[in-house]
C-alpha positions as CSV (number, residue, x, y, z in Angstrom):
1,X,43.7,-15.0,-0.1
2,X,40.1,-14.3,0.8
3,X,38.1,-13.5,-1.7
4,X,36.1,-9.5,-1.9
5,X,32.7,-9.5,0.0
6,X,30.4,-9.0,-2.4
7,X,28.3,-5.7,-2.6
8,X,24.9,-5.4,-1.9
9,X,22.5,-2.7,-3.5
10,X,20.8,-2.3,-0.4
11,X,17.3,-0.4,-2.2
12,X,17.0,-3.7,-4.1
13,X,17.5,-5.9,-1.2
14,X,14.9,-4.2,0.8
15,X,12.6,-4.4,-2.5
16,X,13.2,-7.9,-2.7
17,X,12.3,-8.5,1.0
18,X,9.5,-6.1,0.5
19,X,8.3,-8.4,-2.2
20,X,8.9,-11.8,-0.1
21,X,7.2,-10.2,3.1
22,X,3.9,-8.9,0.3
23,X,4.3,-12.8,-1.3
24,X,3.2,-14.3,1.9
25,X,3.1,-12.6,5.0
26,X,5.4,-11.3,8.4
27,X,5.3,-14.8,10.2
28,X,5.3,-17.1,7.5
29,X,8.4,-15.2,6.0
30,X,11.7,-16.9,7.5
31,X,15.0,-15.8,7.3
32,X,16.4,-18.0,4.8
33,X,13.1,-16.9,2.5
34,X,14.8,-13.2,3.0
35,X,18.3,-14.4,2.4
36,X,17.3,-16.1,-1.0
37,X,15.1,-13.2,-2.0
38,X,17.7,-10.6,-1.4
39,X,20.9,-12.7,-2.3
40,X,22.4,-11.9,1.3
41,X,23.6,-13.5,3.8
42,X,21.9,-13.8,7.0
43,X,24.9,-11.6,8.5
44,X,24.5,-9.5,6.2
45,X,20.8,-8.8,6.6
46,X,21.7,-7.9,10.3
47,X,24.2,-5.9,10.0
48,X,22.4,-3.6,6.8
49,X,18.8,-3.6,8.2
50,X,18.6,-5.5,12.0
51,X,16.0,-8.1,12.9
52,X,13.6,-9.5,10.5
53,X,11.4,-7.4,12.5
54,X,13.5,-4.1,11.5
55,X,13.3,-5.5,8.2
56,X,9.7,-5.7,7.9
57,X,8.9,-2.4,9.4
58,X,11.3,-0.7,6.9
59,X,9.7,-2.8,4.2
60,X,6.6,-1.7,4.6
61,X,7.7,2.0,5.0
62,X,8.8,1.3,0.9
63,X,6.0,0.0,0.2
64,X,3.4,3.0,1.8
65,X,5.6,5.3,0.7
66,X,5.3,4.3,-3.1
67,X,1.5,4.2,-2.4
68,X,1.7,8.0,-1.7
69,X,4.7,8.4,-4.7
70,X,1.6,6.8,-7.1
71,X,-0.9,8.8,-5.5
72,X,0.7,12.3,-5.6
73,X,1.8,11.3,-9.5
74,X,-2.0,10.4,-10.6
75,X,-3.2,13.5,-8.7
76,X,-0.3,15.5,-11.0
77,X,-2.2,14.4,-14.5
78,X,-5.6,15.2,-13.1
79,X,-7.8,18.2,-14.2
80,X,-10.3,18.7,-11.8
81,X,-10.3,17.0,-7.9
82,X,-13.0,14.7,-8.6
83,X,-10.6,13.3,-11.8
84,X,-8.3,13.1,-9.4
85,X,-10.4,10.8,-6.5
86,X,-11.1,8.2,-9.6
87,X,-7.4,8.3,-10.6
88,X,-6.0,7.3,-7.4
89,X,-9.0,5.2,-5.9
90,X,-8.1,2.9,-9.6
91,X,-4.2,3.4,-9.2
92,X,-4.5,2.4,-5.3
93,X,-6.4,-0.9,-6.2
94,X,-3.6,-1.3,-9.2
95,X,-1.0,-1.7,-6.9
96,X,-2.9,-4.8,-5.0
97,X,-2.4,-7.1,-8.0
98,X,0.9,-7.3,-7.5
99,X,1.4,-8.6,-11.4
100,X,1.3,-12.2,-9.8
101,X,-0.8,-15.4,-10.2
102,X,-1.1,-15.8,-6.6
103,X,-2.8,-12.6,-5.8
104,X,-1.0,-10.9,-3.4
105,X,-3.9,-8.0,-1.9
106,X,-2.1,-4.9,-0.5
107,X,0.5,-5.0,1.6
108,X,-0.7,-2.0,3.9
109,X,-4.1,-4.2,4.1
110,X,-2.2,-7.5,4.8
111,X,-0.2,-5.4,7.4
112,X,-3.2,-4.1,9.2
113,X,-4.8,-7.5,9.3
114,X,-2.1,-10.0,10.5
115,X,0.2,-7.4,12.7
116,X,-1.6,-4.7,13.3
117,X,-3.6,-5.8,16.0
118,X,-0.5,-6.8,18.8
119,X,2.3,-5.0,17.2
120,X,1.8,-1.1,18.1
121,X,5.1,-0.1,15.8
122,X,3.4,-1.8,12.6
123,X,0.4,-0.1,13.7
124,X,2.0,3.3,13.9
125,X,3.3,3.0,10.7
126,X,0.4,2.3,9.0
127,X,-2.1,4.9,11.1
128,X,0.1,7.7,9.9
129,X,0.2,6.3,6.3
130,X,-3.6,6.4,6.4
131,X,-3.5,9.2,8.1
132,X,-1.7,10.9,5.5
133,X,-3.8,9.2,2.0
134,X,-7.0,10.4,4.7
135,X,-5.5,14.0,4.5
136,X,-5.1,14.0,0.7
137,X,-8.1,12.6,0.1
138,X,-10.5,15.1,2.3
139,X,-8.1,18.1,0.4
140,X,-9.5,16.7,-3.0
141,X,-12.9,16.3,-1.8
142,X,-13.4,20.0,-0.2
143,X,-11.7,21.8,-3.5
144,X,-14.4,19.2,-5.5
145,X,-17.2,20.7,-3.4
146,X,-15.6,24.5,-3.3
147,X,-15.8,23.8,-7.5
148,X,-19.4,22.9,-7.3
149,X,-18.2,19.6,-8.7
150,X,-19.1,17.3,-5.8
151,X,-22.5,18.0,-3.9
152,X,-22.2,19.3,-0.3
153,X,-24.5,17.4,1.0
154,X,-22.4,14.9,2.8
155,X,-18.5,16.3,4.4
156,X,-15.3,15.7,2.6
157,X,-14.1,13.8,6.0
158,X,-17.3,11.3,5.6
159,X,-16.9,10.5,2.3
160,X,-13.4,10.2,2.6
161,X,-13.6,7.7,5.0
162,X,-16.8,5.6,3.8
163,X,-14.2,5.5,-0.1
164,X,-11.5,4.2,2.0
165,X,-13.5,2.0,3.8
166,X,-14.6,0.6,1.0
167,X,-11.4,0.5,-1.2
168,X,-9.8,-1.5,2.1
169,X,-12.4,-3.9,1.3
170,X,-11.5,-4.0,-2.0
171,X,-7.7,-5.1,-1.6
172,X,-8.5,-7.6,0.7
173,X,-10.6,-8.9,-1.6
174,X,-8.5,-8.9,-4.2
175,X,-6.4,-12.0,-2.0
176,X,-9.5,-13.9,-2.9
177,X,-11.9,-14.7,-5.6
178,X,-12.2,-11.0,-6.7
179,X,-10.7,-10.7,-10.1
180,X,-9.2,-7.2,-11.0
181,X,-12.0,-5.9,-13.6
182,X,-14.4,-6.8,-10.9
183,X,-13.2,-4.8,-8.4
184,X,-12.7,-1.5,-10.8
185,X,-16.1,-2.2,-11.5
186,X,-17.1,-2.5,-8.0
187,X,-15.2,0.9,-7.6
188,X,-17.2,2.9,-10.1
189,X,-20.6,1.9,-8.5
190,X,-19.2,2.9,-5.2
191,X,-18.0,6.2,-6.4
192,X,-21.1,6.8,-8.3
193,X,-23.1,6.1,-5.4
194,X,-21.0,8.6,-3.5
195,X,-20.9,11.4,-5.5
């Protein structure tokens, strides 16, 4: 008598990929890494999320979208807007620790600099992500200036994109020799220096 297949929580399996995938990269994540992350077989895999490709893109869909779950929280418990830029410009660089000793950057980041560049579906993914953080970002930033709280002498849309700019800088950084105090830090001259 053959025994039950076991059942797979598939949320956790794609969290565990997503985890394998941010651990060390697309290309130098195999298949067997994915099976022994997720506890499936490689069947399995195929038939619940496709290609490793597949899996990767819907990995990283998880991930960007609980960058934009953290940010909408942390602009929730803010006051004013400009509360709100520190909040998630220091959340955002939390999430690139990755609560490991091998630091792991941010995936999105990581994304954008080994895949990006000759796979136009990863690069979709993460323009509209950006896109999106962008959006929220240049929202805070006019309601900051409309308050009187940020100056007007510079646009929402510049400063926007020079923080972001910056803050990409940042988490890839953070893959390196910049230590986690450093770079909050870092982020507090750069938004004093903008603002």
């Amino acid at each position: 008598m053959a025994g039950r297949p076991r059942k797979f929580d598939l949320d956790e399996a794609l969290d565990s990929a997503m985890e394998a995938f941010w651990d060390t990269g697309y290309e130098a994540t195999s298949m067997a890494d994915l099976m022994a992350a997720t506890g499936m077989h490689k069947g399995s895999l195929y038939q619940s999320f496709g290609d490793k490709h597949s899996l990767y893109k819907a990995a990283l869909s998880k991930y960007l979208l609980g960058m934009r779950n953290v940010k909408n929280e942390l602009l929730k418990q803010a006051s004013t807007p400009m509360e709100a830029i520190r909040l998630v410009s220091h959340g955002l660089v939390d999430i690139a620790d990755g609560d490991s000793e091998i630091p792991k950057g941010c995936m999105a980041l990581n994304s954008v600099v080994e895949l990006a560049p000759r796979d136009p579906e990863v690069q979709a993914i993460l323009a509209e992500h950006f896109s999106l953080m962008r959006q929220s970002m240049v929202k805070a930033l006019s309601r900051a200036q409309e308050m009187g709280e940020l100056s007007k002498n510079r646009s929402p849309e510049l400063i926007a994109s020079l923080l972001m700019t910056f803050m990409s800088g940042l988490g890839t950084n953070l893959k390196g020799p910049l230590k986690m105090a450093e770079a909050h830090q870092l982020l507090d001259a750069q938004l004093e220096a903008l603002f």
